[in-house]
N, C-alpha and C positions, 0 to 999 in steps of 0.2 A: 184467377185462372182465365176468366173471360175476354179480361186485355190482352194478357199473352198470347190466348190461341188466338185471337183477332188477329192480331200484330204481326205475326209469324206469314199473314197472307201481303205483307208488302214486302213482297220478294224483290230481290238486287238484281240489275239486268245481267248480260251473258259476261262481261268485263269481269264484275264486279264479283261474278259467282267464281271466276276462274282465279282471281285474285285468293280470295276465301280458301279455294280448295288446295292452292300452289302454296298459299304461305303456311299453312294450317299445316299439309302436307308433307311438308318442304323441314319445317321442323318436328316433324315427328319421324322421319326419317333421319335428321341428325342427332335426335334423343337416343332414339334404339341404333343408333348405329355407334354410338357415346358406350347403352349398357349392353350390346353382343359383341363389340371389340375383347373384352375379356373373355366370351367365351371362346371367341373364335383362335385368340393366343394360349388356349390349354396346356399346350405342350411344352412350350418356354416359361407360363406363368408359375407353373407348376415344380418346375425344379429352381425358380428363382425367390421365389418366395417361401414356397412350403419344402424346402429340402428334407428327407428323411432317410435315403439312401434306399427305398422301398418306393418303386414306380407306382406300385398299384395304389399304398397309402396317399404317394404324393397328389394322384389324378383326385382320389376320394376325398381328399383336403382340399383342393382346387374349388373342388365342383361342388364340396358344402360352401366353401363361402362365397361360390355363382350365385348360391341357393340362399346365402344371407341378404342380398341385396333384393332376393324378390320378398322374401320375408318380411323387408318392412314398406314393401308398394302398398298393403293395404292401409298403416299408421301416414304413408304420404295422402293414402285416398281421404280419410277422412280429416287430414290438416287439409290441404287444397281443396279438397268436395266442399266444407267448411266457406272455406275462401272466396270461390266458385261461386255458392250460388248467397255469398254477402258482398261480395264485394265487386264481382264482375268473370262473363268466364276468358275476357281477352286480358288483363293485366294478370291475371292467376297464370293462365301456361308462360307469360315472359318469365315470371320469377321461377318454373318450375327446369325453362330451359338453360335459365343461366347457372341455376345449381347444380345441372347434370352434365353441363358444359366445363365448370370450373371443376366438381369431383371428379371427371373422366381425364380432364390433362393432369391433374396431380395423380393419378397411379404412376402416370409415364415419369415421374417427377420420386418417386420410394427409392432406394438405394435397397437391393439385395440382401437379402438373411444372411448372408455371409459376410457384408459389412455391418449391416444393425441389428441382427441377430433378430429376438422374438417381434420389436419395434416394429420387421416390415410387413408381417401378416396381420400385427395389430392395426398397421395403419393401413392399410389394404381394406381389411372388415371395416374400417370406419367410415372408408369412400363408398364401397359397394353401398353402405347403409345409408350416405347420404345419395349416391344416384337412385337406388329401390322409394325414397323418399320424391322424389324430383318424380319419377317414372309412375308413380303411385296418383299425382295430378295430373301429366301430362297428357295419357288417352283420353282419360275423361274429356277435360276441356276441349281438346281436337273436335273430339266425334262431337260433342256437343253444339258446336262452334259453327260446325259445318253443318250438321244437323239443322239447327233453329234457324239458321239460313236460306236452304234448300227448301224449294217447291215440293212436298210430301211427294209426287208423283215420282221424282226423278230421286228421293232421296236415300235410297238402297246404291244408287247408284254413284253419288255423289261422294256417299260416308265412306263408299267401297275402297276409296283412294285410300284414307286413313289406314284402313287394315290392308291393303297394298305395302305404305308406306312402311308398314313393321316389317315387312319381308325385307321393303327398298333400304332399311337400317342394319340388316343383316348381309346384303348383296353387296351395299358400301363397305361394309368392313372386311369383308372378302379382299375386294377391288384393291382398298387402301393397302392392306397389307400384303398381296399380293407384286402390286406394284412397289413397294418398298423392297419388298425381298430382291427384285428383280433389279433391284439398281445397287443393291449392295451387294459387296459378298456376302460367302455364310457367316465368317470370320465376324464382318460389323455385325448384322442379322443378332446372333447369338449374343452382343457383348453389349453393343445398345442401342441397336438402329430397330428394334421390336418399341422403344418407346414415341416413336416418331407417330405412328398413329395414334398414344394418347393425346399428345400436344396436339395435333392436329384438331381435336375440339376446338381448341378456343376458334381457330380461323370458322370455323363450322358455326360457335357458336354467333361469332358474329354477325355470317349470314342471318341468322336464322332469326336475329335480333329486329334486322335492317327489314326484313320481309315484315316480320309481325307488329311491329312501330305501325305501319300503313294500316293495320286493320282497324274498323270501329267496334265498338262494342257488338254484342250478339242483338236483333231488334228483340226477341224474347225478354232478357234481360232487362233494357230498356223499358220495355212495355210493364214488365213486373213493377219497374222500379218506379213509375209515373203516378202507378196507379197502390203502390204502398204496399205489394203483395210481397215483397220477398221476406223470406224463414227469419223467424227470428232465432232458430238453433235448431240448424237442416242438418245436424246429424241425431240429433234426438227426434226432430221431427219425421225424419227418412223412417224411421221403425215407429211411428204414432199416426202416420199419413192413411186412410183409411186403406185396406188391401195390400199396403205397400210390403207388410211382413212377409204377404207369400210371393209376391213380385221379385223381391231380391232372395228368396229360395230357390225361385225358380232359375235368377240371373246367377246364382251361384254355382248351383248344383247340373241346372240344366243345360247352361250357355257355358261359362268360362270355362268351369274343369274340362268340358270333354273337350271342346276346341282348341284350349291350348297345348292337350296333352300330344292331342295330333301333330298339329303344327311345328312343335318339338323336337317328338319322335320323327319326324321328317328330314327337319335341317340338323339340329345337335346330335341326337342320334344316329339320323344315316352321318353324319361325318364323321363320328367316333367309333363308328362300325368300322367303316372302310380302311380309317388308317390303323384301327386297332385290329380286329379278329381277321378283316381279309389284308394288310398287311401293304396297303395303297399308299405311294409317297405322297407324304405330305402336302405335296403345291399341287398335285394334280387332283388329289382326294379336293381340296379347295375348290378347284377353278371346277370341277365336276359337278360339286354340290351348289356351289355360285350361279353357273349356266342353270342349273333346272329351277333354284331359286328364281331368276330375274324371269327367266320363260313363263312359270309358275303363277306370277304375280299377275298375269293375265285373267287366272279364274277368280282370282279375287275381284275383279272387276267385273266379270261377267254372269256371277252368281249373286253379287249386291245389284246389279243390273236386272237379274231373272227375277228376284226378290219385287222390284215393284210391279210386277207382273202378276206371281204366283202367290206373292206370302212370305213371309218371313219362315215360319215354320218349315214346309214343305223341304227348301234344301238343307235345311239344318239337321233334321230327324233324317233324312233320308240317306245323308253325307255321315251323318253317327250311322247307321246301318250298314252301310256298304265300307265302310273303315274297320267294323267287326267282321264283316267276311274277306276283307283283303288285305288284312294288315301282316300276317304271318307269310301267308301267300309273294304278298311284294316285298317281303325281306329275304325270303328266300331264294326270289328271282333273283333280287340285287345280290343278294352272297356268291349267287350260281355266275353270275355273269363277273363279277370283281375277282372270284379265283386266279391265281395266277396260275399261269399253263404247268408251268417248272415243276410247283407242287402240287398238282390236281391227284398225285397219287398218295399224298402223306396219309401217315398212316391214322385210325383213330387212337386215342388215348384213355386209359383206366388207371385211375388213378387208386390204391387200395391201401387202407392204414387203418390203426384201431381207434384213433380219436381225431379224426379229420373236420375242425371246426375251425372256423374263420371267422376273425373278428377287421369290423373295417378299418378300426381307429388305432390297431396297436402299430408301434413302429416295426415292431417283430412280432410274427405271429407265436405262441407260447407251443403248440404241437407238434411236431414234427413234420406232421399230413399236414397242418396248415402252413407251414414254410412252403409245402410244394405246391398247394392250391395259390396261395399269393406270385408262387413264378409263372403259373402258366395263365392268372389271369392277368400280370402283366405283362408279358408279351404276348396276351392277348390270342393264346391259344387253345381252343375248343378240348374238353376232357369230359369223361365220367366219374362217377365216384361210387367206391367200395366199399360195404365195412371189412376187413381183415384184419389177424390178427399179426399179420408182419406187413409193414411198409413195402409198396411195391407198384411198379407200374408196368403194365400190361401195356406192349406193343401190336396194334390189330386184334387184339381177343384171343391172342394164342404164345406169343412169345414174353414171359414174363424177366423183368430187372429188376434185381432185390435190392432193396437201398439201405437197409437196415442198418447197415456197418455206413452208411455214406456219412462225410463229418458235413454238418448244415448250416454253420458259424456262418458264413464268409457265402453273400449269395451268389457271386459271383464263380468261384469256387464251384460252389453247387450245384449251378447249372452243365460247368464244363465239362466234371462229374458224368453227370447223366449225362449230357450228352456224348462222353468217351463209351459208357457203359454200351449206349442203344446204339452208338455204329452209326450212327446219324445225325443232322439238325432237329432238336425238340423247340428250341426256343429264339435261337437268337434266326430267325427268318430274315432274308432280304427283304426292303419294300422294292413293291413293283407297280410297274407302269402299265397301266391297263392299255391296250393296242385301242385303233380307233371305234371297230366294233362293239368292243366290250363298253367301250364309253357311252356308245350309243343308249345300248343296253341300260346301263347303271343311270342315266339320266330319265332313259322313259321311265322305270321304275319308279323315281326321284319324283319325276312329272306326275305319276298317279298318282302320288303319296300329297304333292302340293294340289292337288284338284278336289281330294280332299280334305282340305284343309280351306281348301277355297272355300267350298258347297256351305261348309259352317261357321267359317270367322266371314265372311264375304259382306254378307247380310245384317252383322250382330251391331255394330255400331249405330245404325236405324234404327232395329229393334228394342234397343236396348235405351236409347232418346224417347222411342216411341211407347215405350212399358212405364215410363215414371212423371210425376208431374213436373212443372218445369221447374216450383219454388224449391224444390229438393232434388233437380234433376243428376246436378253435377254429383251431389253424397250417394243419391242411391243408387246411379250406375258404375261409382268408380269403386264404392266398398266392395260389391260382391266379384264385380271383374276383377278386381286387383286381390282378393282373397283366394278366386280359384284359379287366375295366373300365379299369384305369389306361388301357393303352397303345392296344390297339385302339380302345373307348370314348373316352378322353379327346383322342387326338388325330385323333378323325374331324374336328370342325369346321375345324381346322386343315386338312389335308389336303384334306376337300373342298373348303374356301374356297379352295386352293391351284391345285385340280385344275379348277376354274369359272375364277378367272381366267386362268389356262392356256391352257384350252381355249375359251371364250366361249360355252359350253355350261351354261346356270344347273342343266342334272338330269346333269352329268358325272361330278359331284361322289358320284351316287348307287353309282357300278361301285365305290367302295372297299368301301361296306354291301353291295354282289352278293357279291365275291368273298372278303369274310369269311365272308359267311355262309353260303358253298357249300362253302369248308372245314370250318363247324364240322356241317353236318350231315354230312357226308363219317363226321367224327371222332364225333360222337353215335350214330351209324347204327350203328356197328363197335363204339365205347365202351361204351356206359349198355346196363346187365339190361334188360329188356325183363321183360313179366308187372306183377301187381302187385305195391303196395308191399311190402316186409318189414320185418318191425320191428330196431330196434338192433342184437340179440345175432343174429337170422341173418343182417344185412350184414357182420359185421364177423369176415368169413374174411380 
């Protein structure tokens, strides 16, 4: 221990540090912009792979197996953490980039369910699992990398780029696919110009290859290694290390889950709000969420920056606080200002039936009431719900359409059904183009939502170098972060999308991101030192 923190004070001059941060950086924004390219093709993956004939089913199959790839981030943390802190933490991220580089071009590379039938969502699950694998090393190493590098003083600010970068992997895939669309028709777009940003990896990965080839080992590292200190089995050792057991309770419970539930709920969910329940086209719901994203990426920098000032704690706890007073608030703003004008008068919806239950996973729902809850939360339209004992849907609270006689085979059918019945549009809604104001609107909101998000992932890549020893530093920050990004994180969309069609409630979805993140300040509050930073050798009692 005594070599390492030594070691750590022969710091790289200003070249050398920027070298560190750009390449470190540099591929960690082509990893995540490798694993949210898939989230960000929802719409086309979804009916390419998982066809069902059932929108609602398709998005909820989509977005479990978004949720299988972070599921096995934590099985990559502790192959690579493993890796990391035996073998070195610069050759551990090459092999972690090149894996996430070659599973991300072969999605683009599957042939459609409709030509290999079950084959292509099997082999779809097998990439996600091998990039959640890749992605599961990846952060670790970064933050670390860049971490043991960095001057303690300046190092909130330094690591703050890293967690920039996950945003800057999410703005990339925007952009990518963005610019694709724009060059193609919708014609190609649709048929197979959507795989061009898988492939697009490899040229990415190259980059990212040629950058990190320059870097030397970490001097931490080094200094362990001279002096004969590294783990002889740093994932057994990671939970034997003295303290270290409530250290990664803390990094689980108190840091990962709430932080990435925000972060999340911000870009995935505000984009799947807006083209879903407010009904926002497609490229523009994009380029809307994109702009506040890249703007956004600002307080990540400037909250890892407050951080070697105030503390690590302070904007963490305080950014989990004000996320429980504003998170309902800034959804409703953004709902309010995304309405389209045309319909600001639609009417509300009641939905009333004697066995109105929804299941997520059947291709057909089994009750009657559940065939109707599955149309209206897939197009994505706000309802209540009734017990009664005849089927029926109530227009504005007062004008009731009996369905009971309606045939419910053929969903299609059904819909046009009711809507001959109610004398109006229920479901199939135009998308619209929010005017320039409203954009305004929908991005400040955006902006609050990424600020915080800033306050708390900003700071965490320090903290989270600066919470563990070094000889186990890579295993015990990458287990519990990739545990409470996997599971909390990865399967919000799931869950929310689950909890919305449930409920008919498009901001219901938002109580799973409340009540995460009211445990994990609960656990931050009680957990994390408080005061300023400290350097390596006095964390690591």
């Amino acid at each position: 221990m005594s070599a390492a923190a030594g070691h750590q004070h022969a710091e790289p001059n200003a070249k050398e540090m920027r070298l560190v941060i750009a390449a470190s950086s540099a591929g960690t924004v082509f990893e995540w912009y490798d694993f949210f390219i898939y989230g960000t093709l929802g719409a086309i993956l979804s009916k390419t792979f998982f066809p069902t004939g059932n929108a609602t089913l398709e998005m909820l199959l989509f977005w479990l197996v978004f949720a299988v790839g972070f599921g096995f981030r934590p099985l990559g943390a502790v192959l690579f953490g493993y890796l990391g802190d035996k073998l070195g933490r610069k050759y551990t991220f090459l092999v972690t980039v090149t894996l996430m580089g070659v599973a991300t071009a072969g999605v683009g590379l599957i042939p459609s369910a409709a030509s290999i039938g079950y084959w292509a969502p099997a082999i779809v699950i097998f990439l996600r699992i091998l990039q959640g694998l890749a992605l599961g090393g990846e952060y670790g190493g970064a933050a670390i990398y860049v971490a043991e590098h960095s001057p303690f003083r300046r190092r909130g600010y330094h690591t703050s780029y890293i967690q920039a970068s996950v945003v800057g992997g999410f703005v990339l895939s925007l952009i990518v696919v963005l610019g694709c669309k724009a060059v193609m028709t919708p014609e190609t777009w649709n048929e197979w110009g959507w795989r061009v940003p898988f492939l697009l990896s490899l040229l990415l990965l190259a980059i990212s290859l040629w950058m990190r080839f320059k870097l030397s080992e970490s001097p931490v590292f080094k200094a362990m290694k001279e002096e004969g200190e590294i783990a002889g089995n740093p994932f057994v050792e990671s939970f034997t290390y003295p303290g270290n057991k409530r250290r990664i309770f803390v990094a689980l419970f108190g840091i990962a889950a709430g932080l990435t539930v925000i972060w999340y709920t911000a870009m995935f969910s505000g984009l799947s709000f807006l083209k879903s329940a407010m009904h926002v086209e497609d490229t523009t719901a994009e380029i809307i969420v994109g702009i506040a994203a890249a703007l956004g990426m600002g307080f990540f920098l400037y909250f890892g920056h407050l951080s070697d000032r105030i503390g690590r704690k302070k904007p963490i706890v305080i950014g989990y606080a004000l996320t429980l007073l504003l998170l309902f608030p800034t959804f409703w703003f953004i709902g309010s200002a995304a309405k389209d004008p045309a319909q600001s008068s639609a009417v509300e919806w009641t939905l009333r039936g004697p066995d109105c239950s929804y299941s997520p996973f059947a291709t057909m729902q089994e009750t009657r009431c559940g065939k109707l809850m599955g149309d209206f939360a897939g197009a994505g339209v706000p309802y209540t719900l009734e017990k009664s004992e005849r089927l029926e849907l109530v227009a504005g609270g007062s004008r009731v359409i009996a369905l009971d006689d309606i045939a419910l085979d053929d969903a299609k059918a059904r819909k046009a059904e009711i809507e001959a019945r109610a004398g109006q549009t229920v479901f199939n809604f135009a998308k619209h183009k929010p005017d320039f104001g409203q954009a305004v609107l929908i991005i400040g909101g955006l902006m609050l939502l990424m600020a915080l998000s800033g306050a708390t992932y900003g700071p965490v890549a320090a903290l989270l170098a600066e919470m563990f020893p070094p000889k186990v530093r890579y295993s015990s920050m990458s287990i519990p972060y990739h545990i409470g990004t996997g599971y909390f994180g990865g399967f919000l969309p799931f869950i929310a999308s689950y909890i919305v069609a449930r409920t008919g409630d498009p901001y219901s979805g938002l109580w799973y991101t409340w009540i995460v993140v009211l445990v994990a300040m609960i656990v931050a509050w009680w957990g994390l030192p408080g005061g300023k930073p400290k350097d390596f050798a006095d964390n690591a009692a």
